[in-house]
C-alpha positions as CSV (number, residue, x, y, z in Angstrom):
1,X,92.5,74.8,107.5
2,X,95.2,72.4,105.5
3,X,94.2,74.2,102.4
4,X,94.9,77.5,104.1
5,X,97.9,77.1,105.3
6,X,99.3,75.5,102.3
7,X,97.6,78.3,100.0
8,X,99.5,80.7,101.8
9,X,102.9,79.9,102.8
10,X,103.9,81.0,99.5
11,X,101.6,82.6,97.8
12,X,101.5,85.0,94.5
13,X,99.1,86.9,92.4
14,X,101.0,87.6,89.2
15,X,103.8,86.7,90.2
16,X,103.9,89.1,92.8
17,X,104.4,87.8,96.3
18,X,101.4,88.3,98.9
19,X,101.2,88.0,102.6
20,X,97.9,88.8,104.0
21,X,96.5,88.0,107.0
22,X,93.7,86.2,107.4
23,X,91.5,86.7,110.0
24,X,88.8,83.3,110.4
25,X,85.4,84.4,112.9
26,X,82.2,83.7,113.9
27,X,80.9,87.0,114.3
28,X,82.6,89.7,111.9
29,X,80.2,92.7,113.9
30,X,81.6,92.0,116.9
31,X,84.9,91.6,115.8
32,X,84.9,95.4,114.1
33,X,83.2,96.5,117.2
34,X,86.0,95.9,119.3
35,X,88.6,98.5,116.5
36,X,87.0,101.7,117.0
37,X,87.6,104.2,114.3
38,X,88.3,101.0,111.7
39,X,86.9,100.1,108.3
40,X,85.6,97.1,106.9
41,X,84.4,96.4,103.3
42,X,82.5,93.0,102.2
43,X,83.6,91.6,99.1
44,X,81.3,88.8,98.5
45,X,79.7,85.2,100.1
46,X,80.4,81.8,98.7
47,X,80.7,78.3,99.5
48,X,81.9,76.8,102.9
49,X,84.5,74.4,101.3
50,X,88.0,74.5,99.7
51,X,86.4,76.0,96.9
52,X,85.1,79.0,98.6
53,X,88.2,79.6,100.8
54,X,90.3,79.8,97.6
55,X,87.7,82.5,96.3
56,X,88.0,84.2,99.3
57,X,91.7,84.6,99.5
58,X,92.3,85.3,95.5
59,X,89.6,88.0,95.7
60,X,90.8,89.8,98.9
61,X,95.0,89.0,98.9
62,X,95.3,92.4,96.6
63,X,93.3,94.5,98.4
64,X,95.1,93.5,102.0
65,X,97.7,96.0,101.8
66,X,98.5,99.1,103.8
67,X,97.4,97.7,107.3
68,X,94.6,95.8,105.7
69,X,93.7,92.1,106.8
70,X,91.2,89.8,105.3
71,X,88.1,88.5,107.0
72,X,86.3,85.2,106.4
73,X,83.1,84.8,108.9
74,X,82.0,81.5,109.2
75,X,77.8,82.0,108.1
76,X,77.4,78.3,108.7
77,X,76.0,77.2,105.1
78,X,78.0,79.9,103.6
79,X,80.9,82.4,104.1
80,X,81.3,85.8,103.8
81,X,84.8,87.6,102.9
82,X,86.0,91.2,102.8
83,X,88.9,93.5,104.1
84,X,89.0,95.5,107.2
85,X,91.7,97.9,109.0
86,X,92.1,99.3,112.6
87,X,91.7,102.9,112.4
88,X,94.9,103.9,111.1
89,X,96.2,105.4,114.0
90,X,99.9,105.0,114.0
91,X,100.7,104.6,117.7
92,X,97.4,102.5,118.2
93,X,97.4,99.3,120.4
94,X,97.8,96.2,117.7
95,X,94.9,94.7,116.1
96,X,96.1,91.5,118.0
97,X,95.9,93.0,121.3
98,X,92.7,93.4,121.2
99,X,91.3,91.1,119.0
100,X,93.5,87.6,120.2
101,X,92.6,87.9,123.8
102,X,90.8,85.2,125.4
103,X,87.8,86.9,126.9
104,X,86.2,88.0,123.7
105,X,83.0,86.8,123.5
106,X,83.4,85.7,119.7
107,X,86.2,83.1,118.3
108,X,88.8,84.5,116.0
109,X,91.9,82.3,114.6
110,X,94.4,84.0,112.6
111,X,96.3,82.1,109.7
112,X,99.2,84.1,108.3
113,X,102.8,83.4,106.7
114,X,105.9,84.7,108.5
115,X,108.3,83.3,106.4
116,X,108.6,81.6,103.1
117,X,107.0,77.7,103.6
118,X,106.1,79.0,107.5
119,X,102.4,79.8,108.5
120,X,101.0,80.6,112.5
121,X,98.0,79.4,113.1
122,X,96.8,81.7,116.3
123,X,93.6,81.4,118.4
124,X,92.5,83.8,120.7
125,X,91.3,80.7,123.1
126,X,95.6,81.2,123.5
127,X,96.5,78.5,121.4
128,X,98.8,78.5,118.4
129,X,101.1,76.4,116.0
130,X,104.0,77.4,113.6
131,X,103.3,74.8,110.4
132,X,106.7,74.3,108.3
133,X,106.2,73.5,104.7
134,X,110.1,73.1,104.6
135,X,113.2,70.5,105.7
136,X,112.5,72.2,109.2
137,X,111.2,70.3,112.0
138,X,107.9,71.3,113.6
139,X,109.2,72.5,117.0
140,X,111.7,74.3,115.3
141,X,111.6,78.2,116.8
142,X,109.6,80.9,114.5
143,X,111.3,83.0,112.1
144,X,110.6,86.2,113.6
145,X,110.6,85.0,117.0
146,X,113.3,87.6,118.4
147,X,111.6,90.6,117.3
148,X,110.2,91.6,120.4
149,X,113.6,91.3,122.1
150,X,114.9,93.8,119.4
151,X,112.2,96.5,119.6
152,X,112.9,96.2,123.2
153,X,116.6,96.9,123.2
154,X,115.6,100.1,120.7
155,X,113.3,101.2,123.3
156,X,115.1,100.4,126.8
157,X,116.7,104.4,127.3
158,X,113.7,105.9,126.1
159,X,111.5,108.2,128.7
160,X,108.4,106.0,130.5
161,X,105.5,108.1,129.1
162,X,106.3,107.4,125.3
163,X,108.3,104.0,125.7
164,X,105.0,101.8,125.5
165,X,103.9,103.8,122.4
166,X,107.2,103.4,120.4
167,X,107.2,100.2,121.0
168,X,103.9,99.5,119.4
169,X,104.7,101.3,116.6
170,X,108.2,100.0,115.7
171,X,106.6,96.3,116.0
172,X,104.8,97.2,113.9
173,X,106.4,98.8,111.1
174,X,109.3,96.6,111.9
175,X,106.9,93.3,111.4
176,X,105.0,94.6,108.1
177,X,108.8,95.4,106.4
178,X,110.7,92.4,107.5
179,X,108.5,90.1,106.2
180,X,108.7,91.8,102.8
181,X,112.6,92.9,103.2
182,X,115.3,90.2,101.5
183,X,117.5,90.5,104.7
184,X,119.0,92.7,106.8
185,X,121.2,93.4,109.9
186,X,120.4,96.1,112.9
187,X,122.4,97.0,115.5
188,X,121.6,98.7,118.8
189,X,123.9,101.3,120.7
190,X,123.7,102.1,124.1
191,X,126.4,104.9,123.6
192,X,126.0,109.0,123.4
193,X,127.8,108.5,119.8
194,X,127.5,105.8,116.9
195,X,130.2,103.3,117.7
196,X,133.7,103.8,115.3
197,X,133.6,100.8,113.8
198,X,130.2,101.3,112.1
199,X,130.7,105.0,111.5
200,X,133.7,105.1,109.9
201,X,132.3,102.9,106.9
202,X,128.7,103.9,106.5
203,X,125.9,106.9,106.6
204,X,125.4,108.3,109.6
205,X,122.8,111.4,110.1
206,X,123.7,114.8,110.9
207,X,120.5,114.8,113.2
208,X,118.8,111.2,114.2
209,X,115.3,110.2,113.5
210,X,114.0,110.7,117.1
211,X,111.3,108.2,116.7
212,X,109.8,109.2,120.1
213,X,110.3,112.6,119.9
214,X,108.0,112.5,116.7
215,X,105.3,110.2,118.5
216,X,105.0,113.0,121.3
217,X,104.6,115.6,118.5
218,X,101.7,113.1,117.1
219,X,100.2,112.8,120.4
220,X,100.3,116.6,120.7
221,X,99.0,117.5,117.3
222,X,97.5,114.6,115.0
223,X,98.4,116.5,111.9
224,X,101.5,115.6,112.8
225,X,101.2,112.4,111.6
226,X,102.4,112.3,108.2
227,X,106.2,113.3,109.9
228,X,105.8,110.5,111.7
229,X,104.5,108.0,108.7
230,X,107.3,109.6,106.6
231,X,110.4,108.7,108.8
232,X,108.7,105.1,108.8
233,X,108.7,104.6,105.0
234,X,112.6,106.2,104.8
235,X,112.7,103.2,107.6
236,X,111.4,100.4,105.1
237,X,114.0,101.7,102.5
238,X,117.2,101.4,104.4
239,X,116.3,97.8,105.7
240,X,115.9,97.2,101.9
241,X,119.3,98.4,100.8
242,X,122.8,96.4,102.2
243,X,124.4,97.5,105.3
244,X,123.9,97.1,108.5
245,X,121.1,99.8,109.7
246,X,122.0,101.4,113.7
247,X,119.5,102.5,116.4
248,X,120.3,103.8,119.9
249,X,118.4,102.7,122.7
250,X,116.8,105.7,123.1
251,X,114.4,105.0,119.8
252,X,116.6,107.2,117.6
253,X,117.3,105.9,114.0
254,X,121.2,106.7,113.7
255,X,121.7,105.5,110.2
256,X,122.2,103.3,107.6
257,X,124.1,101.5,105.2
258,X,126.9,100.6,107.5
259,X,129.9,98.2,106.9
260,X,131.8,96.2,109.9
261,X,135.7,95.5,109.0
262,X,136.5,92.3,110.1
263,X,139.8,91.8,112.4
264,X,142.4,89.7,111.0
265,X,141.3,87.6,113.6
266,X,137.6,87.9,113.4
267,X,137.9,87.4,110.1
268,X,139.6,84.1,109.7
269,X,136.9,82.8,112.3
270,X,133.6,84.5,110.4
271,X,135.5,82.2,107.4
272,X,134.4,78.9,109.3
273,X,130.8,80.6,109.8
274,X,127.8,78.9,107.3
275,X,126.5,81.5,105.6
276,X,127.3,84.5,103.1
277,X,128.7,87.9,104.1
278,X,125.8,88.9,106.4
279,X,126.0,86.2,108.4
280,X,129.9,87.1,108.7
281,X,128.7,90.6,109.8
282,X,126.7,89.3,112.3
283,X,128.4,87.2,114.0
284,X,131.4,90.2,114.1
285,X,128.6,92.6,115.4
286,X,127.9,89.9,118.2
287,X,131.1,89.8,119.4
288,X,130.7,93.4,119.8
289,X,127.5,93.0,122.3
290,X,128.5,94.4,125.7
291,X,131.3,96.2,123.9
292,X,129.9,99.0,122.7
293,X,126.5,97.6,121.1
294,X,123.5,96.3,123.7
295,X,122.3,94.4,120.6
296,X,122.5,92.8,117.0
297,X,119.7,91.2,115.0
298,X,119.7,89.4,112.0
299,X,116.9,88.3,109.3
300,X,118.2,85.9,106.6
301,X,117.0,86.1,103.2
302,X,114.4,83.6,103.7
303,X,112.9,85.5,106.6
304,X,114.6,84.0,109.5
305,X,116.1,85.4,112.6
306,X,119.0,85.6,114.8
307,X,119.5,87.6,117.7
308,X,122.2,88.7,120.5
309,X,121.3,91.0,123.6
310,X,123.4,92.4,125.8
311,X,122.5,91.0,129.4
312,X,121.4,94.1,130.3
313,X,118.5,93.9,127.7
């Protein structure tokens, strides 16, 4: 397990940086029992020891991409190592929802970095530990440890039958970019209009991305479901770019590449703030909480997060 976690807290195939997750059982046809509608290809068997996990992982870290995870079942003398997927399904429940819960009759512990020289080790016996290859100390809180609060706040307004549905698929698109993206800064509105002091320096859409409007299209009519996949990858572009990217609590994606001017005030306070310019941004953006915004989030360039929520969620 030591091996593991230090093979992947930062690792790289031609010098392109992979994050796989790596999913360690006892009982691989169980396991793909339980995702209906999912794939799973064997790559190959080798050797129980350090050896054999480092096969494992340099054979399969390429081919986990696009919602795919790698497998190593423990065969006792040997291992075997593939790829599998959940079925593809956009609005699906999470792989982890199913597979990390603690009445499954087979063991599963999931190893996976979630930030440069930061690796969970989960179990689905319910226990789990955040291992920090860095200066930070081990009870120090997880990078994306306020997502959840996030997705929340972009969901809060929207209607009860499609609210549990966008919330599992904005985690998850939302998880999968940011722990690729460089950085980035969202904001959350709980007004009819984007708020002035984004709008007036940044691009706002003519019509929002209605987020759950397209998952009730999907749920209607599957073909639908390249609309929906499409608005997710013009998603992963904006939280690539600079800017500061705005939602509304109703789920609806208001636009992007927005700019907060600083106060005189505000700004010779965000001067005394550790950080570059999007830290500056962020803390501005938080003193707008309650004030027109229900939320602002933060991911630094090394993958960790900050987070202000309006009391009201």
């Amino acid at each position: 397990m030591v091996e593991l976690v230090v093979l992947l807290a930062r690792y790289m195939e031609e010098g392109v940086k992979l994050v796989p997750k790596v999913y360690l059982t006892d009982d691989m046809t169980l396991l793909s029992a339980m995702l209906p509608g999912g794939e799973r290809m064997k790559i190959g068997t080798t050797t129980r020891d350090v050896d054999g996990l480092k096969t494992a992982i340099k054979k399969c870290a390429p081919l986990a991409a696009g919602g795919g995870m790698i497998y190593i079942e423990d065969r006792a003398e040997t291992i075997d190592y593939g790829v599998f997927k959940d079925s593809g399904n956009p609005i699906a429940v999470l792989v982890d929802q199913i597979l990390m819960i603690e009445n499954n009759s087979f063991s599963v512990v999931k190893v996976f970095q979630v930030a440069d020289d930061c690796v969970e080790i989960r179990s689905n016996q319910g226990a789990f530990h955040y291992v920090f290859l860095n200066h930070r100390k081990e009870d120090a809180a997880p990078p994306l440890q306020f997502l959840d609060k996030l997705v929340l706040a972009i969901v809060a307004e929207t209607e009860a039958d499609v609210r549990e549905a966008a919330h599992g698929y904005l985690t998850r698109l939302l998880f999968e970019t940011l722990r690729k993206s460089h950085g980035c800064i969202i904001a959350v509105t709980d007004l009819a209009e984007p708020p002035r002091f984004l709008a007036e320096d940044g691009v706002i859409f003519d019509q929002a991305i209605d987020f759950p409007a397209l998952i009730n299209e999907f749920k209607k009519d599957p073909a639908q479901q390249s609309r929906l996949e499409s608005k997710g990858y013009l998603l992963q572009g904006m939280l690539n770019s600079d800017g500061i990217i705005l939602f509304d609590s109703r789920g609806r994606l208001l636009g992007y590449n927005c700019f907060v001017k600083l106060e005189p005030e505000a700004a010779a306070a965000a001067r005394v703030v550790q950080g570059g310019a999007r830290r500056r941004a962020f803390r501005s953006l938080s003193g707008k909480v309650g004030n027109g915004l229900r939320a602002a989030f933060m991911q630094s360039q090394d993958g960790w997060s900050e987070f202000k929520g309006s009391e009201h969620g």
